[in-house]
N, CA and C atoms as a LAMMPS dump frame, in Angstrom:
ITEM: TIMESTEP
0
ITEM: NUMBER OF ATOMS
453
ITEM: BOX BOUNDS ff ff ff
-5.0000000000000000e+02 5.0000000000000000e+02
-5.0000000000000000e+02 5.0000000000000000e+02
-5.0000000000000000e+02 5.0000000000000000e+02
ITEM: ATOMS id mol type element x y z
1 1 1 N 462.415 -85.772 -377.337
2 1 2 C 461.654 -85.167 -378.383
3 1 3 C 460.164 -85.233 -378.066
4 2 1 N 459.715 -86.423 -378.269
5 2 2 C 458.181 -86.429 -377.595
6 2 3 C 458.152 -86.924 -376.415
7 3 1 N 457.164 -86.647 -375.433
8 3 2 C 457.094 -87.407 -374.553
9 3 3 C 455.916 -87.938 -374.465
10 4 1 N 455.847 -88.867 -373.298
11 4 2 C 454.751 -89.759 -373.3
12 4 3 C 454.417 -89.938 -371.794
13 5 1 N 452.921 -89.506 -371.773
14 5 2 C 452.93 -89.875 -370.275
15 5 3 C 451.541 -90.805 -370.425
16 6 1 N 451.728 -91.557 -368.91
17 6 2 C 451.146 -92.874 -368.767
18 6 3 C 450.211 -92.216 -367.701
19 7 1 N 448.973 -92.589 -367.571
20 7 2 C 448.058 -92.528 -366.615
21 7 3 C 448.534 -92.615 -364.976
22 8 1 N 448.379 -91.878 -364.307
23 8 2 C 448.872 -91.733 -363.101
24 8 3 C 447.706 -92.892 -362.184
25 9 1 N 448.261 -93.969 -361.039
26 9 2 C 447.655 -94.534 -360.527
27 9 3 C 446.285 -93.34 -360.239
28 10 1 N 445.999 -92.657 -359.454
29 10 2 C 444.962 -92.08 -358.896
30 10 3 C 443.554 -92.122 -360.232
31 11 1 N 444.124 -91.936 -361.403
32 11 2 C 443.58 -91.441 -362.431
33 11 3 C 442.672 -92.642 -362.827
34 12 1 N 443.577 -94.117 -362.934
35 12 2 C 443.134 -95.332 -363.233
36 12 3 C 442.634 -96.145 -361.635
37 13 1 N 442.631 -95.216 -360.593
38 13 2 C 441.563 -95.866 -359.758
39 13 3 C 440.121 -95.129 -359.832
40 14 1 N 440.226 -93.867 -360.13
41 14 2 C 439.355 -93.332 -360.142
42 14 3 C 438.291 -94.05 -361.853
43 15 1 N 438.893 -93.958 -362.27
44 15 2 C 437.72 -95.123 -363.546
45 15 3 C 437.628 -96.174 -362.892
46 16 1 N 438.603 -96.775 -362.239
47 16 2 C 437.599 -98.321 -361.572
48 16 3 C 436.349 -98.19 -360.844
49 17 1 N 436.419 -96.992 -360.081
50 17 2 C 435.528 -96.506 -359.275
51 17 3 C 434.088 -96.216 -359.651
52 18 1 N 434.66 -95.912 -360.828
53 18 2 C 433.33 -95.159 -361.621
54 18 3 C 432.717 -96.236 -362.352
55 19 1 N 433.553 -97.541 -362.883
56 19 2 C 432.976 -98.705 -363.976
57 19 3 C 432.275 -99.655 -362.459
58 20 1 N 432.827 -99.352 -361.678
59 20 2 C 432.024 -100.592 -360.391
60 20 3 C 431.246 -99.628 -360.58
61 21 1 N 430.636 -97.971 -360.092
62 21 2 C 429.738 -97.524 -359.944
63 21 3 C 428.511 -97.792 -361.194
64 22 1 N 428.847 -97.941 -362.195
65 22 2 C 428.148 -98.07 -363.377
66 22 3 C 427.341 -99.582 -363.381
67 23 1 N 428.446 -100.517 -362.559
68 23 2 C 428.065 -101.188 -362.896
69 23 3 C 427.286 -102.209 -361.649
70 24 1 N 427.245 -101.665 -360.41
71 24 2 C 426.397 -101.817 -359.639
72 24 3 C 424.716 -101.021 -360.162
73 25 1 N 425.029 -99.83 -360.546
74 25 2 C 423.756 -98.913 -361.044
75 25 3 C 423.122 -99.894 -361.806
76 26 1 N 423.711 -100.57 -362.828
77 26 2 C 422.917 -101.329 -364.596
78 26 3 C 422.558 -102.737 -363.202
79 27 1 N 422.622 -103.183 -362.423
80 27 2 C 422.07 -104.267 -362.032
81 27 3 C 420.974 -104.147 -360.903
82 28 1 N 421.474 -103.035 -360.315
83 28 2 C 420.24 -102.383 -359.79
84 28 3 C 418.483 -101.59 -360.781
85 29 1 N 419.269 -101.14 -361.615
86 29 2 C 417.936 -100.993 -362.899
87 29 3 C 417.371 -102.087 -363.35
88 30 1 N 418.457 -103.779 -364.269
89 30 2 C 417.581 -104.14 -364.376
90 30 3 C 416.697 -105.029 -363.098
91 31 1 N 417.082 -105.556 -362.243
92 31 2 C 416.422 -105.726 -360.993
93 31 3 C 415.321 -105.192 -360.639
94 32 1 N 414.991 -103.941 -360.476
95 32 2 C 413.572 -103.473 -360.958
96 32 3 C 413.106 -103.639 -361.918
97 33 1 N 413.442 -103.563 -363.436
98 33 2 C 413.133 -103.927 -364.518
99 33 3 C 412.175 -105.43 -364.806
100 34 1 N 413.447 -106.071 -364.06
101 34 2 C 412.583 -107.355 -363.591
102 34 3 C 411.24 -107.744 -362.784
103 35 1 N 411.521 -106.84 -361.81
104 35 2 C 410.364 -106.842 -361.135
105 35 3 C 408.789 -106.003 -361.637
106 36 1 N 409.147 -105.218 -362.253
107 36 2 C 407.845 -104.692 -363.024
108 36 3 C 407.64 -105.889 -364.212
109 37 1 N 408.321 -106.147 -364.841
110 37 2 C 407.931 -107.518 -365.536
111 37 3 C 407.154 -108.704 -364.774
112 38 1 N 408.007 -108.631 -363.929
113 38 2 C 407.021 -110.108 -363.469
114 38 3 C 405.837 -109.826 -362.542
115 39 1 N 405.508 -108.617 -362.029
116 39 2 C 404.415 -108.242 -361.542
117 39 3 C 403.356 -107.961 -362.367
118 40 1 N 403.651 -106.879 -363.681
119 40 2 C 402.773 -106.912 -364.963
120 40 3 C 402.266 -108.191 -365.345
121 41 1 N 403.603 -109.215 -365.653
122 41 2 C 403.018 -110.418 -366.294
123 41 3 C 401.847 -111.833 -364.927
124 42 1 N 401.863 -111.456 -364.264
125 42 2 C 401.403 -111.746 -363.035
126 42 3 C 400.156 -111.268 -363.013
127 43 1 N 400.069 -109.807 -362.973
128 43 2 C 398.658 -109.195 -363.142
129 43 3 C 398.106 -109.188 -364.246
130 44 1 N 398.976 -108.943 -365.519
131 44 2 C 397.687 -109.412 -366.762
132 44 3 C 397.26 -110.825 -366.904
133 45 1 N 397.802 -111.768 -366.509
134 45 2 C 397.382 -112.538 -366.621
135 45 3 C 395.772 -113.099 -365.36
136 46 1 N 396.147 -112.273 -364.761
137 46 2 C 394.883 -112.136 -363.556
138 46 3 C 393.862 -111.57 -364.525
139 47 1 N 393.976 -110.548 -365.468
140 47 2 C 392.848 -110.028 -366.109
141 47 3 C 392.572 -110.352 -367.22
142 48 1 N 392.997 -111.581 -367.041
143 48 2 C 392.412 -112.811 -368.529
144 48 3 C 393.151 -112.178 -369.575
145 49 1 N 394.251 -111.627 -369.979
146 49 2 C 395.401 -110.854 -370.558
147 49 3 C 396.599 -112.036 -370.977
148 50 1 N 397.216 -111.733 -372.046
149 50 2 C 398.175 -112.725 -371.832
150 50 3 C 399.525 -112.158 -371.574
151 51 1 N 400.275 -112.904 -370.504
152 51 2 C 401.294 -112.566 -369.247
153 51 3 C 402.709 -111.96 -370.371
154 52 1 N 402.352 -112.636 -371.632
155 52 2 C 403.556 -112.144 -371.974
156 52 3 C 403.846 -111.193 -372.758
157 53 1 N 402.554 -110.165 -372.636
158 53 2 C 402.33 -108.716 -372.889
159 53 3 C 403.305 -107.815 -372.092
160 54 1 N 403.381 -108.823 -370.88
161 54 2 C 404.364 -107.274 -369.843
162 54 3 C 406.16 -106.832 -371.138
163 55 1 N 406.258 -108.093 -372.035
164 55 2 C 407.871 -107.856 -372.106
165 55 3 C 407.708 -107.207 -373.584
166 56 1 N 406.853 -106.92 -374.104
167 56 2 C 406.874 -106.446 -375.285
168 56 3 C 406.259 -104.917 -375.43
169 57 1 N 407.055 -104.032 -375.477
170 57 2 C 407.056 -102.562 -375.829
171 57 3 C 405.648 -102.267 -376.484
172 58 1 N 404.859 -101.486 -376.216
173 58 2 C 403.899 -100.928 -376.676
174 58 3 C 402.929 -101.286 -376.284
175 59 1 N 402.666 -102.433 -377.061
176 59 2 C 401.496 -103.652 -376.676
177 59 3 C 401.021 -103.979 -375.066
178 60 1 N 402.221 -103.851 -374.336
179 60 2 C 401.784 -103.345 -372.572
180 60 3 C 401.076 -102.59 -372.679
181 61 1 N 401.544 -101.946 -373.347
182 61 2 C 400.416 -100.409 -372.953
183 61 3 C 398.714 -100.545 -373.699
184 62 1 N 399.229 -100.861 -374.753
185 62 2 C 397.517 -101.23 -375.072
186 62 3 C 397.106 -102.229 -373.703
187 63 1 N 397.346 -103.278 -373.854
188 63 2 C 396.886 -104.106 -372.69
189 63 3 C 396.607 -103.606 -371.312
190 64 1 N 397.269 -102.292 -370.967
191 64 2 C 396.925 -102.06 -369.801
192 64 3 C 395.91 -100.87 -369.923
193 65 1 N 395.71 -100.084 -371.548
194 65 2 C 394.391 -99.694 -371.5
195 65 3 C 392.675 -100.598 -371.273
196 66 1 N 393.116 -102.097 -371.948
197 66 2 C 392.021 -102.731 -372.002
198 66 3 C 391.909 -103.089 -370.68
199 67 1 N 392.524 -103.149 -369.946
200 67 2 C 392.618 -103.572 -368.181
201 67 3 C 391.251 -102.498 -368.018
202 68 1 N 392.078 -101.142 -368.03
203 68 2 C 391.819 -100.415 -367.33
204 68 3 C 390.116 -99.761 -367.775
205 69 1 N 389.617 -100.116 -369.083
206 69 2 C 388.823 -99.972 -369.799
207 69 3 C 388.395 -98.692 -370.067
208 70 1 N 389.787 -98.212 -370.938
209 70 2 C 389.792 -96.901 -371.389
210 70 3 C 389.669 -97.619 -373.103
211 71 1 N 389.845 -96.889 -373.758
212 71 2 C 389.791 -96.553 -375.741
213 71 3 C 391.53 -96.697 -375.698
214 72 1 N 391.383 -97.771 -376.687
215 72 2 C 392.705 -98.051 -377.516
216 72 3 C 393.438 -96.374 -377.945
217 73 1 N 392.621 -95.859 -378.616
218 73 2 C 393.469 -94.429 -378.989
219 73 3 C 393.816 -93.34 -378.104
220 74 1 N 393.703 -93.825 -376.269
221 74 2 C 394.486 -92.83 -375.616
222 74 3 C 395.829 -93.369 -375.579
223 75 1 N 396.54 -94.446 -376.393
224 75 2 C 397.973 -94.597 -376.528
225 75 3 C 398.824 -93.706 -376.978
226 76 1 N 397.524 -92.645 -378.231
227 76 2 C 398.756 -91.32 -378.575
228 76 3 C 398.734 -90.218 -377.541
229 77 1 N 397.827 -90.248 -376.417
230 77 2 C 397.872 -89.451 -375.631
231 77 3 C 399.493 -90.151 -374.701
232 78 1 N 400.126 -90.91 -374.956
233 78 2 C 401.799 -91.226 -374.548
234 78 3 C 402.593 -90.715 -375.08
235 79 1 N 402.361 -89.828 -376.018
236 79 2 C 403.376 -89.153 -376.924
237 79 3 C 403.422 -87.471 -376.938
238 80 1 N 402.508 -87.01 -376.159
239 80 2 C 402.13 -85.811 -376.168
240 80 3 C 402.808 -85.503 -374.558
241 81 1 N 404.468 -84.956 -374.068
242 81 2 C 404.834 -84.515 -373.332
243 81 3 C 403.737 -83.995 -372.063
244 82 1 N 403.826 -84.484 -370.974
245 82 2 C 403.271 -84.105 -369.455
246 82 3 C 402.153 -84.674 -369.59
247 83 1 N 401.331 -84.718 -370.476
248 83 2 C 400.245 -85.249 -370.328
249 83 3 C 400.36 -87.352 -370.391
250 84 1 N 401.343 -87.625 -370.956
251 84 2 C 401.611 -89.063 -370.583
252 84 3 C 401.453 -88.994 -369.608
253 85 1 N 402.105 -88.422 -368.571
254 85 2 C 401.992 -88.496 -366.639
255 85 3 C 400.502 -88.482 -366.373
256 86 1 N 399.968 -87.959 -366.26
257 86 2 C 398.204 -87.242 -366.534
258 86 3 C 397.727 -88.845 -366.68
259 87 1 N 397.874 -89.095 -367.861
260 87 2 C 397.567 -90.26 -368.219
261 87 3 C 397.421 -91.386 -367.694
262 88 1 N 399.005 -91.902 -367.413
263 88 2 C 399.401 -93.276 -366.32
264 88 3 C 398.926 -92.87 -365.295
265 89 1 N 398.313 -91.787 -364.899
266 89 2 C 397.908 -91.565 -363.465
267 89 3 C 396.814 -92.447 -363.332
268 90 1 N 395.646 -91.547 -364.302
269 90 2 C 394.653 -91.862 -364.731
270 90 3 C 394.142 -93.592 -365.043
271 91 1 N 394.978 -94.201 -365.873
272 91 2 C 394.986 -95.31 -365.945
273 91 3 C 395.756 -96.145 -364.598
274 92 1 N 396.308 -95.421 -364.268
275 92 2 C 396.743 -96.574 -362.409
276 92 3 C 395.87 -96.646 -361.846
277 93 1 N 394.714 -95.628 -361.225
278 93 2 C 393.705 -95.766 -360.802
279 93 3 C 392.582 -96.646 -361.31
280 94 1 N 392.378 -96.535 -362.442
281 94 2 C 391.465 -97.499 -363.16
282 94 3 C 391.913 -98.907 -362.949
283 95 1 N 392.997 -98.76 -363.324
284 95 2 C 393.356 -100.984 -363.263
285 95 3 C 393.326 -100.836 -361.147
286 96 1 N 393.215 -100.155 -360.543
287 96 2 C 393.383 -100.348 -359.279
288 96 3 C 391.933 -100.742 -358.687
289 97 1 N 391.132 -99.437 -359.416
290 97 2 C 389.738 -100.043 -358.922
291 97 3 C 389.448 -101.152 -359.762
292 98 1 N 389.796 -101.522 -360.71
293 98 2 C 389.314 -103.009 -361.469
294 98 3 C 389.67 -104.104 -360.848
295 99 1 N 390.672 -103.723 -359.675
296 99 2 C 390.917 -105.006 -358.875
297 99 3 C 390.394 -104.639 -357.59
298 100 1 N 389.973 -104.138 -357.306
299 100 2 C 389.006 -103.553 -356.194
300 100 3 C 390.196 -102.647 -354.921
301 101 1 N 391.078 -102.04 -355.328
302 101 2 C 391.504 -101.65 -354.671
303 101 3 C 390.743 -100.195 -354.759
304 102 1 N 391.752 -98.8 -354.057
305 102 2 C 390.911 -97.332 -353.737
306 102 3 C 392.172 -96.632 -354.719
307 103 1 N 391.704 -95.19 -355.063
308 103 2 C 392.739 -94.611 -355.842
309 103 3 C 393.886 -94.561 -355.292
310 104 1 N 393.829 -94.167 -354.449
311 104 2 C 395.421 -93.856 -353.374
312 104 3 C 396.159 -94.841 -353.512
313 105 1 N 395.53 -96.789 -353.461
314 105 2 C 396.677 -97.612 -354.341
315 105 3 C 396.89 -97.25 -355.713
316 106 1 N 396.058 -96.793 -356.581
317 106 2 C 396.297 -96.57 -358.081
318 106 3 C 397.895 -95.332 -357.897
319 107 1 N 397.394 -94.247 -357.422
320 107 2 C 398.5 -93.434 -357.592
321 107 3 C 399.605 -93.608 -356.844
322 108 1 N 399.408 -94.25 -355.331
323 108 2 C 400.847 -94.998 -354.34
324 108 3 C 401.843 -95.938 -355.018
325 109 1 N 400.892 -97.204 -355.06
326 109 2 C 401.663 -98.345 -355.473
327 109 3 C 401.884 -98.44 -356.748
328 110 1 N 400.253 -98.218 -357.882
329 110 2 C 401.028 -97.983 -359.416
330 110 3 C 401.797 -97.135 -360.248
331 111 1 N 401.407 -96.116 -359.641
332 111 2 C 401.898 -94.672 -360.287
333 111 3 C 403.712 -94.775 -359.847
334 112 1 N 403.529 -94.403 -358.325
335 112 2 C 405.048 -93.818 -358.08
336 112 3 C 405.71 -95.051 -357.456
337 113 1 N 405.109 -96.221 -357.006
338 113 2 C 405.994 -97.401 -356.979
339 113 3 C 405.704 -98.867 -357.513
340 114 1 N 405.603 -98.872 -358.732
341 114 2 C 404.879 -99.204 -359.811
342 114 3 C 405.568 -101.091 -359.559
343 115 1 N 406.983 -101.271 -359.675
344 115 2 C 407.37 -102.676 -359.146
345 115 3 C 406.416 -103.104 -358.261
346 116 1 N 406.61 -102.599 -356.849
347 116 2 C 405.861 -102.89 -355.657
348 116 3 C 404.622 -102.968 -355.871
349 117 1 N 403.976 -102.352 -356.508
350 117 2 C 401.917 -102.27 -356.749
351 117 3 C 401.772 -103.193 -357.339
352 118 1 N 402.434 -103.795 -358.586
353 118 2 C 402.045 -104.957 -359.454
354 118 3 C 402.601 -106.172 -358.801
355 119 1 N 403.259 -106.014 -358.358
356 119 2 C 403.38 -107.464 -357.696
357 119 3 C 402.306 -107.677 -356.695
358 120 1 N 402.09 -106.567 -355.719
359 120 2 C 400.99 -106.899 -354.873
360 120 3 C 399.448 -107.255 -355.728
361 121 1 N 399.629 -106.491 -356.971
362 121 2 C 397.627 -106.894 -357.369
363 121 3 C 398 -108.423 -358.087
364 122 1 N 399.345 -108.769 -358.857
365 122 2 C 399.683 -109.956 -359.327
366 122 3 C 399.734 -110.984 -357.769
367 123 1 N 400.171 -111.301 -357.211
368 123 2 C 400.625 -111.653 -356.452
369 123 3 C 399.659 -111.574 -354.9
370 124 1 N 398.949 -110.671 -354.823
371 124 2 C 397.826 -110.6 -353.596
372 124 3 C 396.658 -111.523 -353.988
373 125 1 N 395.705 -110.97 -352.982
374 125 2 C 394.225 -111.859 -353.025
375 125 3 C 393.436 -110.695 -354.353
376 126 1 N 393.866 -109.807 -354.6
377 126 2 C 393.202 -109.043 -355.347
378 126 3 C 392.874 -109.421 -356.979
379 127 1 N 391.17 -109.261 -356.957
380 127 2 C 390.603 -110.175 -358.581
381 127 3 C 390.24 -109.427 -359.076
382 128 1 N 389.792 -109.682 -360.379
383 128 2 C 389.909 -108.745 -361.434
384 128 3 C 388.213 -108.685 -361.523
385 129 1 N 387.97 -107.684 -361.493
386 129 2 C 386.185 -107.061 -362.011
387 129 3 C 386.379 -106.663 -363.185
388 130 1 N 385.652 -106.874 -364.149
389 130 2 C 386.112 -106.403 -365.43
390 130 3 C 385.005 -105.373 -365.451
391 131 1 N 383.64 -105.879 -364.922
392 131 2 C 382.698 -104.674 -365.264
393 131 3 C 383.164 -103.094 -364.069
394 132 1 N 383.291 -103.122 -363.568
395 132 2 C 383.531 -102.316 -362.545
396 132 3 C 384.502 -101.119 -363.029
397 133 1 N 384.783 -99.826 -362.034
398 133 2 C 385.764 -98.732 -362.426
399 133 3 C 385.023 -98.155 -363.606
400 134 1 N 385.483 -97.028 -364.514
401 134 2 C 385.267 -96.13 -365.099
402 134 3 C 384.855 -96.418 -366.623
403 135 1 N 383.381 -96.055 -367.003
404 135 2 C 383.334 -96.46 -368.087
405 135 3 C 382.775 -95.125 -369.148
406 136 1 N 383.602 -95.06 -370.222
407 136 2 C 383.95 -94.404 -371.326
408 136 3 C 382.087 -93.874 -371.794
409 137 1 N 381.772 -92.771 -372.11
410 137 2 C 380.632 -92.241 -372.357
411 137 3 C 380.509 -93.427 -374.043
412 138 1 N 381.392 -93.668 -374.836
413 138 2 C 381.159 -94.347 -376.205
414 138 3 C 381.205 -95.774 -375.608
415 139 1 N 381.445 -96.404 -374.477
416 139 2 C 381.005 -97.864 -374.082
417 139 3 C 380.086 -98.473 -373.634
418 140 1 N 379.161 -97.1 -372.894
419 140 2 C 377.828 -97.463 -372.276
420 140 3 C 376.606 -97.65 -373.462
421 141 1 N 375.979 -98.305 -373.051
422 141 2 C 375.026 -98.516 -373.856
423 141 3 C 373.489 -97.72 -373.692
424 142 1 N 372.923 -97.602 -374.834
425 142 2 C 371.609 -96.734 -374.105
426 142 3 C 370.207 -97.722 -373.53
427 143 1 N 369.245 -96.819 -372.878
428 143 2 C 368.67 -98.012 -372.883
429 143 3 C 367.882 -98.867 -373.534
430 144 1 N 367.552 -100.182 -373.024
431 144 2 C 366.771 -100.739 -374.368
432 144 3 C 365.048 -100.149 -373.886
433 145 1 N 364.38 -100.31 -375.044
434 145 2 C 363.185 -99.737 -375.139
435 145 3 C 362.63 -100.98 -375.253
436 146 1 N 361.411 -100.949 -374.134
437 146 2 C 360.32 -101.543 -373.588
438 146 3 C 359.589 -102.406 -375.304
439 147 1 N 359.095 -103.497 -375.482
440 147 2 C 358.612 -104.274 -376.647
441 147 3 C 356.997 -103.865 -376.243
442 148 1 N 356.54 -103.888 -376.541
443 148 2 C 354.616 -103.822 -376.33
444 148 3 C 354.365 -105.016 -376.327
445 149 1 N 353.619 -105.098 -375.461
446 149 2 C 352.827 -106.206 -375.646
447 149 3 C 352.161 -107.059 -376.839
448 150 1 N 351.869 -108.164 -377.091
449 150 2 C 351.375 -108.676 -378.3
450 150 3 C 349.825 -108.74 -377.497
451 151 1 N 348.977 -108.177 -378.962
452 151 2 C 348.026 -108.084 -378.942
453 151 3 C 346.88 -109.939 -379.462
């Protein structure tokens, strides 16, 4: 009357195949995962930052504007599609020259191999300049005006 069919071996090797594949993939992600953590927390803490900014969502990101010494409110510029990219570009370079590296590490090592770059500025001879790299037209100051002499 009814029948019943059972999974054919091929069928139930082929999901084993696929749950090892899944599950080599999830340990390979967080493994990098890890490693941008502990390179972040490595390097903010190089920039007088506290290290345990790298594990908390958002707040990285402020922190790595103040690195980079951009304005707290380009964080909503992260929400505005393609131009986030634009952005982290922008800001890789900045925290790169703040440690005295050249842009080409900002966009090499932070941008497109972002594990690898932070561990090297955490983890290298590279120090943190805070005055140095790019500063915001509303951060500079004007100049001061000359006092006269006392008569």
């Amino acid at each position: 009357m009814y029948e019943t069919t059972y999974p054919t071996t091929t069928t139930a090797a082929s999901g084993g195949i696929i749950a090892a594949f899944f599950g080599i993939y999830m340990l390979v992600v967080l493994a990098v995962a890890l490693l941008v953590i502990i390179g972040l927390w490595k390097t903010f803490s190089k920039a007088g930052k506290p290290g345990w900014a790298a594990i908390i969502p958002i707040y990285n990101i402020i922190v790595m504007l103040e690195i980079a010494g951009r304005p707290i409110w380009w964080i909503l510029l992260y929400l505005v599609p393609l131009v986030n990219l634009v952005v982290y570009v922008v800001i890789s370079v900045d925290i790169a020259k703040k440690f005295g590296k050249s842009a080409a590490f900002g966009i090499i090592a932070l941008w497109l191999f972002a594990p690898i770059g932070f561990l090297l500025l955490g983890f290298g001879k590279a120090t943190y300049q805070a005055g140095s790299a790019s500063v915001t037209p509303a951060e500079s100051a004007p100049p001061a005006e000359p006092t006269p002499p006392a008569a």
